[in-house]
C-alpha positions as CSV (number, residue, x, y, z in Angstrom):
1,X,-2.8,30.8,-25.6
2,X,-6.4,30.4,-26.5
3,X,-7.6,33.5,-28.6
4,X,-11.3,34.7,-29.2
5,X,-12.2,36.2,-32.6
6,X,-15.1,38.1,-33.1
7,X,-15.8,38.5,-37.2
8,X,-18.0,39.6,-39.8
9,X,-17.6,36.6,-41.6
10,X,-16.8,32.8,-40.7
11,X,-13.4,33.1,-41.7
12,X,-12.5,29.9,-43.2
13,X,-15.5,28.2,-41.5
14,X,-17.4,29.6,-44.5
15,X,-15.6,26.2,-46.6
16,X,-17.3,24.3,-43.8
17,X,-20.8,25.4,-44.5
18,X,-20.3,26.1,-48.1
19,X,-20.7,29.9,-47.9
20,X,-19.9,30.8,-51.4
21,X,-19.6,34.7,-50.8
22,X,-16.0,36.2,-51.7
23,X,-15.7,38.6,-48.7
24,X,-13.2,38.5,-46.0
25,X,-10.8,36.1,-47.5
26,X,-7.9,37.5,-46.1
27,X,-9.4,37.0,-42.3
28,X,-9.7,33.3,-44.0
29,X,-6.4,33.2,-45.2
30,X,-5.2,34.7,-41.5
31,X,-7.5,32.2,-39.9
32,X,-5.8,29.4,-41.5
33,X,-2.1,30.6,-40.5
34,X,-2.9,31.2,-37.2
35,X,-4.1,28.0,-36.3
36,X,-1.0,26.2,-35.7
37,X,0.0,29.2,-33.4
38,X,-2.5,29.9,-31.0
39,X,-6.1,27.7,-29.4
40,X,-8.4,29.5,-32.0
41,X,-11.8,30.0,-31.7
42,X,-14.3,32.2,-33.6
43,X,-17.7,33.4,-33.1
44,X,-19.8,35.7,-36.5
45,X,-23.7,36.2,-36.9
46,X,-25.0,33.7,-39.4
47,X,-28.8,34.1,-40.0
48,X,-30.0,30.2,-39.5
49,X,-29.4,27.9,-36.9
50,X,-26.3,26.5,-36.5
51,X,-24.5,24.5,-33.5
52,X,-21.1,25.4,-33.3
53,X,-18.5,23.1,-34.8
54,X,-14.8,22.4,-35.6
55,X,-13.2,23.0,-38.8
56,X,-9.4,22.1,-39.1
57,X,-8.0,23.3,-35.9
58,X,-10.3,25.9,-34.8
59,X,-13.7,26.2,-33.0
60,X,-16.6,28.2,-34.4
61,X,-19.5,30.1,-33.0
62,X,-22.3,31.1,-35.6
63,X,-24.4,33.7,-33.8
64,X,-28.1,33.0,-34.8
65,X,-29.9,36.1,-35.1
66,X,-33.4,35.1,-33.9
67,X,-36.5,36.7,-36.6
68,X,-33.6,37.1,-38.8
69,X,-36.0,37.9,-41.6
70,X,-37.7,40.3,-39.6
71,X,-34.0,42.1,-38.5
72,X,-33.7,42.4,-42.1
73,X,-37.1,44.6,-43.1
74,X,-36.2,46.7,-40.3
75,X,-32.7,47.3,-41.1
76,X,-34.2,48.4,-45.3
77,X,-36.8,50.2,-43.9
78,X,-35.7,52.2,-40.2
79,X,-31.5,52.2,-41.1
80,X,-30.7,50.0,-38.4
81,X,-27.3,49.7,-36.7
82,X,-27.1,47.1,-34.1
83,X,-25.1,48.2,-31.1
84,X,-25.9,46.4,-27.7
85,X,-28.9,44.0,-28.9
86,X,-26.6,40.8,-29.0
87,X,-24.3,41.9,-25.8
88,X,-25.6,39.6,-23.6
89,X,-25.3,36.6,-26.2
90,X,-21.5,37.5,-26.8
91,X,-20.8,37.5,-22.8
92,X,-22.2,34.0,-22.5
93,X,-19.9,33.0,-25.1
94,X,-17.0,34.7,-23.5
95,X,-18.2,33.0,-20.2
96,X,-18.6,29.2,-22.3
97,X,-14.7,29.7,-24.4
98,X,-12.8,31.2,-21.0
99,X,-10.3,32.8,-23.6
100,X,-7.3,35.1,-23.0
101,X,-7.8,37.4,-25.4
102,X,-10.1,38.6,-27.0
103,X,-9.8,40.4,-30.9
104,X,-12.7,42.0,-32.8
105,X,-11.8,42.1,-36.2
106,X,-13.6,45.8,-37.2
107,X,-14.9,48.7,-35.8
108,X,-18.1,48.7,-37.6
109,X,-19.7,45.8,-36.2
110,X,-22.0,45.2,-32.6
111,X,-18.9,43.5,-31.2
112,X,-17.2,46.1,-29.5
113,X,-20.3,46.4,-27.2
114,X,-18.8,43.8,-24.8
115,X,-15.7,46.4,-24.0
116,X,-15.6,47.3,-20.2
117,X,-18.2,44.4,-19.6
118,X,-15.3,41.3,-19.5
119,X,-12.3,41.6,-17.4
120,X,-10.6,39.6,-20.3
121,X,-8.4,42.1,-22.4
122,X,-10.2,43.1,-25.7
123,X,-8.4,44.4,-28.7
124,X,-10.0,46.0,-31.6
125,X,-8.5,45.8,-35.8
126,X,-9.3,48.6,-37.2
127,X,-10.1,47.7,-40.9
128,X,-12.1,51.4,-42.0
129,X,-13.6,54.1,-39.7
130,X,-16.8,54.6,-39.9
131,X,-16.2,58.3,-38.4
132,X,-14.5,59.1,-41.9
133,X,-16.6,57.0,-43.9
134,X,-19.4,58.9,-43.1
135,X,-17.8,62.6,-43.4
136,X,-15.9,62.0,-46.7
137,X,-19.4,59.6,-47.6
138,X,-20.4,62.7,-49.9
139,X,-17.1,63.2,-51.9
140,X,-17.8,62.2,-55.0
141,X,-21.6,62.1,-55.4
142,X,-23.4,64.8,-54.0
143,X,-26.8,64.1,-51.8
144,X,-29.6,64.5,-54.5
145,X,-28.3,61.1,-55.7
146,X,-28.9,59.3,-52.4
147,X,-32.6,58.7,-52.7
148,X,-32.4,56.9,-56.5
149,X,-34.1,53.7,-56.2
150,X,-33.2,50.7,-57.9
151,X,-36.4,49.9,-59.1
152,X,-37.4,46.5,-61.5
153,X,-40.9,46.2,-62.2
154,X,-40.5,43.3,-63.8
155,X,-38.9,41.2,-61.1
156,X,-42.6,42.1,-58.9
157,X,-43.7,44.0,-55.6
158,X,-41.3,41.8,-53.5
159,X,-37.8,43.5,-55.4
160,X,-40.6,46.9,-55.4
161,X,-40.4,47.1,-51.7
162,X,-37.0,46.1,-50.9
163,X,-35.4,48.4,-53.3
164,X,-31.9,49.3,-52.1
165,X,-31.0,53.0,-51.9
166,X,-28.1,54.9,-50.1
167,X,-30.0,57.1,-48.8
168,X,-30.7,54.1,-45.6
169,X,-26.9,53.6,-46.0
170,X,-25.8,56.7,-45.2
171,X,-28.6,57.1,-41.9
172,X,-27.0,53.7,-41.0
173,X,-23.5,54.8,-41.6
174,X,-24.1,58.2,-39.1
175,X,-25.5,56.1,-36.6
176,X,-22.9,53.2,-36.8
177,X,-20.2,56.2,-36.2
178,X,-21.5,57.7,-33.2
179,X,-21.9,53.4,-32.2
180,X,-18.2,52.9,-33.2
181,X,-16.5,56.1,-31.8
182,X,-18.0,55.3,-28.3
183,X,-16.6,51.9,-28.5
184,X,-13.0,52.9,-29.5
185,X,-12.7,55.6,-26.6
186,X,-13.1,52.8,-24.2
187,X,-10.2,50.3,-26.1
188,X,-7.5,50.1,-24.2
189,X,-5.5,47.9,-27.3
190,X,-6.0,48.6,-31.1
191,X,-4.4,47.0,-33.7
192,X,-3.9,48.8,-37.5
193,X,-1.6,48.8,-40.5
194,X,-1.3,52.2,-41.7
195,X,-0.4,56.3,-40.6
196,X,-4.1,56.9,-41.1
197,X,-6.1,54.7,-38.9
198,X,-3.3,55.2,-36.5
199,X,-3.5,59.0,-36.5
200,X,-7.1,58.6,-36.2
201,X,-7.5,56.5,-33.0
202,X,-4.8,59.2,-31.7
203,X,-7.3,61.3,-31.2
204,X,-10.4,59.4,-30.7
205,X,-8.7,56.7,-28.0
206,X,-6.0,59.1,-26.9
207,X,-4.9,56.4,-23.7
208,X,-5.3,53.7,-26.4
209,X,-1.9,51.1,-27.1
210,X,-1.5,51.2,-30.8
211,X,-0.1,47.6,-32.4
212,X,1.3,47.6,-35.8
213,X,0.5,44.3,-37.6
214,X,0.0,44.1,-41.1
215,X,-2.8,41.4,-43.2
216,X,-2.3,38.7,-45.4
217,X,-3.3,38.1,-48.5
218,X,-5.3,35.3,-50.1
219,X,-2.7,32.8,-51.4
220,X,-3.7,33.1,-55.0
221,X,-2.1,36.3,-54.8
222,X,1.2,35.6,-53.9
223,X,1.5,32.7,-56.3
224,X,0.7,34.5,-59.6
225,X,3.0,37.4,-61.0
226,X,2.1,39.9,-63.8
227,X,4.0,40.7,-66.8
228,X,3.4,43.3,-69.1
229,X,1.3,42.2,-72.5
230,X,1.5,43.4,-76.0
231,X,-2.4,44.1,-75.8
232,X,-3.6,46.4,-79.3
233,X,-6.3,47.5,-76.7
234,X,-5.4,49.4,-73.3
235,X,-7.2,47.2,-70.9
236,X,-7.5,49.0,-66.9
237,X,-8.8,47.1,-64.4
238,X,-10.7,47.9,-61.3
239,X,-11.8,46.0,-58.3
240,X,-14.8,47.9,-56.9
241,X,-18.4,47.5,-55.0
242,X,-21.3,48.6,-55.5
243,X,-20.9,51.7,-53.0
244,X,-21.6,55.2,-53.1
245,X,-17.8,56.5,-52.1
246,X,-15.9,53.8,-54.4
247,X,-15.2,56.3,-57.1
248,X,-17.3,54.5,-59.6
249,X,-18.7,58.1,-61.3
250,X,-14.4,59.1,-61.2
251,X,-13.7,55.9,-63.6
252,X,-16.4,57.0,-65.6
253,X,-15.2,60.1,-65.9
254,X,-12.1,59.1,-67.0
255,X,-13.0,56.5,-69.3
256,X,-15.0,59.1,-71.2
257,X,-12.3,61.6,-71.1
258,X,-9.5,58.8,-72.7
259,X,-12.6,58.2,-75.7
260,X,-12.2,61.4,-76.4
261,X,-8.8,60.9,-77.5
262,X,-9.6,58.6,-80.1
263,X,-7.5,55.7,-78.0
264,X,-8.7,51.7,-77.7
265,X,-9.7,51.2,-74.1
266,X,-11.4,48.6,-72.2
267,X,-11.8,49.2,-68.5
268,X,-12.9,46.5,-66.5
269,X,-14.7,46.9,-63.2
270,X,-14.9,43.5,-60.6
271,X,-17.4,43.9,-58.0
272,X,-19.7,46.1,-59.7
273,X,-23.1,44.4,-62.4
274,X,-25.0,46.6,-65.2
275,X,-27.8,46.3,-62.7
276,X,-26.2,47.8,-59.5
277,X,-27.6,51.2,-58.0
278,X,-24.1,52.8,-58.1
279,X,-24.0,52.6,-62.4
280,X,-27.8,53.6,-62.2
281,X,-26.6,56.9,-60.2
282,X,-23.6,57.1,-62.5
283,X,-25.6,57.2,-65.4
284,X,-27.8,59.6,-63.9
285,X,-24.7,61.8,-63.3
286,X,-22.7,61.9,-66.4
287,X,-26.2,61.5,-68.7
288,X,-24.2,61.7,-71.9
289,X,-20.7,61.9,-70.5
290,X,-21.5,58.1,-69.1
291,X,-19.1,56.4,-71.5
292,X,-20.8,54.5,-74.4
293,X,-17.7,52.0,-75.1
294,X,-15.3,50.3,-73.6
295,X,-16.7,49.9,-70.0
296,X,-16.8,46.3,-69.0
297,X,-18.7,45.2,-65.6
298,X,-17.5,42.2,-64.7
299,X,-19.7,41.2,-61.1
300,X,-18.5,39.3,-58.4
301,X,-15.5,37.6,-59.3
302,X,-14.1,34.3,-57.7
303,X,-10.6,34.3,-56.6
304,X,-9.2,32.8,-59.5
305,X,-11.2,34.4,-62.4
306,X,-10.3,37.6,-60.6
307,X,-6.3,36.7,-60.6
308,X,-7.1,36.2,-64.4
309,X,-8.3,39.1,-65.3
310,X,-6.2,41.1,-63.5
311,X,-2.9,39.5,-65.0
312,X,-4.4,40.2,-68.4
313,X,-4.6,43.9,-68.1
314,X,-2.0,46.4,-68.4
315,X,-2.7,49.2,-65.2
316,X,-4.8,48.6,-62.0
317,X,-7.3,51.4,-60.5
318,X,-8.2,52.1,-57.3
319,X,-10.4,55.3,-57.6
320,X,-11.8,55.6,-54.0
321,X,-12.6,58.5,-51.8
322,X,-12.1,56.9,-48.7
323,X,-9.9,53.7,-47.9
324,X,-7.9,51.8,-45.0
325,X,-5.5,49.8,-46.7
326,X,-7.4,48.9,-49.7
327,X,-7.5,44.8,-50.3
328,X,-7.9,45.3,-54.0
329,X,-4.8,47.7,-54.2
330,X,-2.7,45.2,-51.8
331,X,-3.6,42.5,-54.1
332,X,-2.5,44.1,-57.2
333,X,0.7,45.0,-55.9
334,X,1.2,41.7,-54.5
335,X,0.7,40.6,-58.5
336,X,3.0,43.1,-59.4
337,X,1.1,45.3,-61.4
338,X,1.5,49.4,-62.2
339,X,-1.1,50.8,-60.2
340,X,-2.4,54.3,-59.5
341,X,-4.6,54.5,-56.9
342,X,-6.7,57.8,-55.2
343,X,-4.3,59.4,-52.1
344,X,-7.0,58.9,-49.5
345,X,-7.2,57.3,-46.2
346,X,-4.4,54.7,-45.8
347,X,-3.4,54.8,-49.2
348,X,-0.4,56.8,-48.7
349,X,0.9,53.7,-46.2
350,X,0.9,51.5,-48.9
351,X,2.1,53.6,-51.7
352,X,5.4,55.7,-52.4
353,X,4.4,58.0,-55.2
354,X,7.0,57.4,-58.3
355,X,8.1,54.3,-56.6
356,X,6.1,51.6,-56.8
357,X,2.9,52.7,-58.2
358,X,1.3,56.6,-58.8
359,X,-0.6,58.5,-56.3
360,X,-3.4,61.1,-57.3
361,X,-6.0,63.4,-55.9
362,X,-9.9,61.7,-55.4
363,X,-12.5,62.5,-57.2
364,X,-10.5,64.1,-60.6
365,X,-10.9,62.3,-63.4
366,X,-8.8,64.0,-65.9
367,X,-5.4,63.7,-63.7
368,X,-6.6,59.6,-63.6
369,X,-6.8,59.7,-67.2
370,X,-3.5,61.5,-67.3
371,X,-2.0,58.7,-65.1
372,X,-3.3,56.0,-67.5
373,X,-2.4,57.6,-70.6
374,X,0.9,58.0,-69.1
375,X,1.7,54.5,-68.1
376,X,0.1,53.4,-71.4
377,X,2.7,55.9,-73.0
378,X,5.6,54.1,-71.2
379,X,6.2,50.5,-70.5
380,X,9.6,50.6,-69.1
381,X,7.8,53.1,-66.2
382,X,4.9,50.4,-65.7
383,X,7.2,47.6,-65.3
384,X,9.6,49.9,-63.0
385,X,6.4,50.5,-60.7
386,X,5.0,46.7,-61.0
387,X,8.3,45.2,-59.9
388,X,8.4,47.6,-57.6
389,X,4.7,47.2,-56.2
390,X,5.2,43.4,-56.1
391,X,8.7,43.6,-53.6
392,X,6.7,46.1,-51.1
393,X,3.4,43.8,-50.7
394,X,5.6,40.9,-50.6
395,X,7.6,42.3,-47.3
396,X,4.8,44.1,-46.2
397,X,2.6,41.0,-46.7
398,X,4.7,38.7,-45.7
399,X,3.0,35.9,-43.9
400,X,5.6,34.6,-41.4
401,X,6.0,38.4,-40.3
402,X,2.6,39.3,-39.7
403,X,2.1,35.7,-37.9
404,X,4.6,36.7,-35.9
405,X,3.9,40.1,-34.8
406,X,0.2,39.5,-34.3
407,X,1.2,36.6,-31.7
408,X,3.7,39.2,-29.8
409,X,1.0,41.7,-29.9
410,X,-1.6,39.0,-27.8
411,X,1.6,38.1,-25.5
412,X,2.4,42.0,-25.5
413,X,-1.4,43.0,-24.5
414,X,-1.4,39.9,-21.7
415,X,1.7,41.1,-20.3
416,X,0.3,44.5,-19.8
C-alpha cells in the first residue's frame, strides 16, 4: 500500500536535514513505526530548496515556498492564511507519487485544498479545530491584551518591525477557520482520538466516516517512569507555549495564590522564556498579583532535559482553555505522573476524574491551587493517580495498537 502524508513538519526527515526544532515528534515517532508497514512517502513546506530524498524507508517531499522571505512579511504584517496558493504544486506531486491514500495530518494547514480535486481517497487527522480555537481564543485573556507588542529596542529596527503580537494571530486564526471548516465539509474520511473532535466533525462533516486511531508517543516517554520524591520544595511542572489560550495568566494565578499560603513552591514552565509576549501580557495582567518567587521558565526543552525535569517534580499542569488531546498531558501520564489538567476540549477523553489524574474548570486559579495543594497534602492520592495515569497512556498509547488500527483504517477507507 503506498501511503501519501501531507505534514507540518518533516516527520523524521527533520534528522535528515538536521532540523533541530522539537515540534511534531510524535508524527516522527509514527513515521518511524509505520515504515515497515506501508510504501511511505511524505511531502511538508520547508522554506529553501531542497530535492526530495530518502531517509530510512521513506520518501520525502520538501515543498519550497518560492520568496519565502517575502511570504513571511506578509503573513506579520496582512495575517495571512494560506488556502489554495500551493494546490496546484500538491496535485503534481500526487500525479509524480501515484499513491493510494492519501492522509493530511491537521486541519489547520493549506493541505486540505486538494480535497474533491484527486480521485484518490483523502483522509484528514484532526489534531485541534481551528473553529474552537478561535471562539474559546478569548477565554482566559480578554481582547485589550491582543495588541501588546513585544518590543526590544535594543536588539534594533529589524526585531522593531517584526514585533510579534496576537492580535495578527487571532485575524489569522478567524480566517484559517472559515479555510478549515470548508475543507472538512467536503472529507468524506476523518480520523481522531477523542469524544470532542469527534462530536465536532459530527456536525461540521455530517456524511463524514469517523476512524478512531489513537498517537504515539516519543519513545523517551515510554521508557522513563516517575516516582514520587521527598522534595522540601513543592515543585509543579508545566509544558506550555508561548500562546494566548495556554492558560499561562491561570498558572500565574495560582502560583500567587499558593505564596500566599506561606508554602515552598517552584513551578516550572517548558516551552515558555522570560522574554516571550505571553509572560509580558501576564505581567500586564496580574501587575502585582504576577508572582514574585518561585516561577521558573524553562524555554524550549529537548526531549531528554524535558523527561528530566518532569521526573523531578511532584504534580504536572496542564492549564489550557482549549485542547485536542494534549501531547504534554499524554506524555506525563505515559511517565506516570499525578496530573491535573483543565476539562476542555479532548481532555475529558484522556482523563477519568479521581482515577488517574484530576479534572477542573479553565480559567480558575484558586480550584488549580486547590488541586495542587491537595495532591501536595497527600502522597498516597498522587501515587494512586500516577500509576494510574501511566497504565491508561500505556494502553491508549500503545504502539502495536495504534499501528495496527491506522493500517485497517487505510485498508478500511480503500475498501469503501
Amino acid at each position: 500500500m503506498k501511503v501519501l502524508w501531507f505534514s507540518n513538519t518533516p516527520a523524521s526527515g527533520a534528522d535528515y536535514i538536521n532540523l533541530k526544532a522539537e515540534g511534531g515528534g510524535w508524527l516522527k515517532s509514527l513515521d518511524k513505526e509505520m515504515q515497515n508497514k506501508v510504501d511511505l512517502h511524505i511531502a511538508f513546506h520547508y522554506p529553501k530548496a531542497l530535492p526530495p530524498f530518502k531517509f530510512g524507508q521513506a520518501d520525502y517531499y520538501p515543498i519550497t515556498v518560492k520568496n519565502w522571505r517575502i511570504h513571511m512579511v506578509r503573513d506579520i504584517f496582512f495575517s495571512r492564511a494560506y488556502d489554495r496558493e500551493f494546490e496546484e504544486d500538491y496535485l503534481q506531486l500526487i500525479n509524480k507519487i501515484e499513491p493510494d491514500i492519501i492522509h493530511i495530518h491537521g486541519t489547520e494547514n493549506p493541505f486540505a485544498c486538494i480535497i474533491g480535486k484527486t480521485n484518490i481517497p483523502v483522509v484528514i487527522s484532526i489534531q485541534g479545530n481551528i473553529t474552537v480555537i478561535a471562539h474559546k481564543y478569548l477565554s482566559g485573556l480578554d481582547s485589550r491584551f491582543l495588541k501588546t507588542l513585544n518590543i526590544n529596542f535594543s536588539l534594533g529596527f529589524k526585531t522593531l518591525l517584526l514585533s510579534k503580537r496576537f492580535s495578527s494571530d487571532f485575524e489569522k486564526t478567524k480566517k484559517m477557520a472559515i479555510i478549515e471548516s470548508r475543507n472538512i465539509m467536503q472529507c468524506q474520511f476523518i480520523i481522531g482520538r477523542t469524544d470532542w473532535d469527534r462530536r465536532i466533525t459530527s456536525i461540521i462533516a455530517p456524511g463524514a466516516q469517523y476512524f478512531h486511531c489513537d498517537e504515539v508517543l516519543r519513545n523517551g516517554f515510554y521508557n522513563n517512569i516517575w516516582s514520587k520524591k521527598k522534595n522540601h520544595t513543592l515543585l509543579i511542572h508545566s509544558t506550555s507555549a508561548n500562546s494566548f489560550f495556554k492558560g499561562f495568566e491561570t498558572i500565574c494565578q495560582s502560583l500567587q495564590e499558593l505564596n500566599k499560603l506561606g508554602l515552598s513552591v517552584n513551578w516550572q514552565v517548558a516551552g515558555i522564556k522570560d522574554s516571550d509576549l505571553i509572560v509580558k501580557i501576564a505581567r500586564k495582567k496580574l501587575k502585582k498579583s504576577y508572582p514574585k518567587q518561585g516561577l521558573k521558565l524553562l524555554g524550549n526543552l529537548s526531549e531528554s532535559d524535558l523527561i528530566s525535569k518532569m521526573l523531578d517534580a511532584d504534580v504536572f499542569v496542564m492549564a489550557s482553555h482549549i485542547e485536542n488531546s494534549s501531547n504534554s498531558l499524554c506524555e506525563a501520564m505515559m511517565l506516570g505522573m499525578p496530573c491535573i489538567a483543565t476539562f476542555a476540549g479532548g481532555t475529558g477523553s484522556l482523563i477519568k476524574n479521581g482515577e488517574d489524574g484530576i479534572l477542573i474548570q479553565d480559567g480558575d486559579p484558586w480550584v488549580l491551587a486547590g488541586a495542587v495543594l491537595e495532591l501536595a497534602k497527600n502522597p498516597e492520592m498522587s501515587s494512586y493517580l500516577g500509576k494510574n495515569a501511566r497504565l491508561t497512556a500505556h494502553n491508549r498509547h500503545n504502539k502495536e495498537k495504534i499501528i495496527k488500527d491506522l493500517v485497517n483504517t487505510y485498508t478500511a477507507i480503500l475498501q469503501h
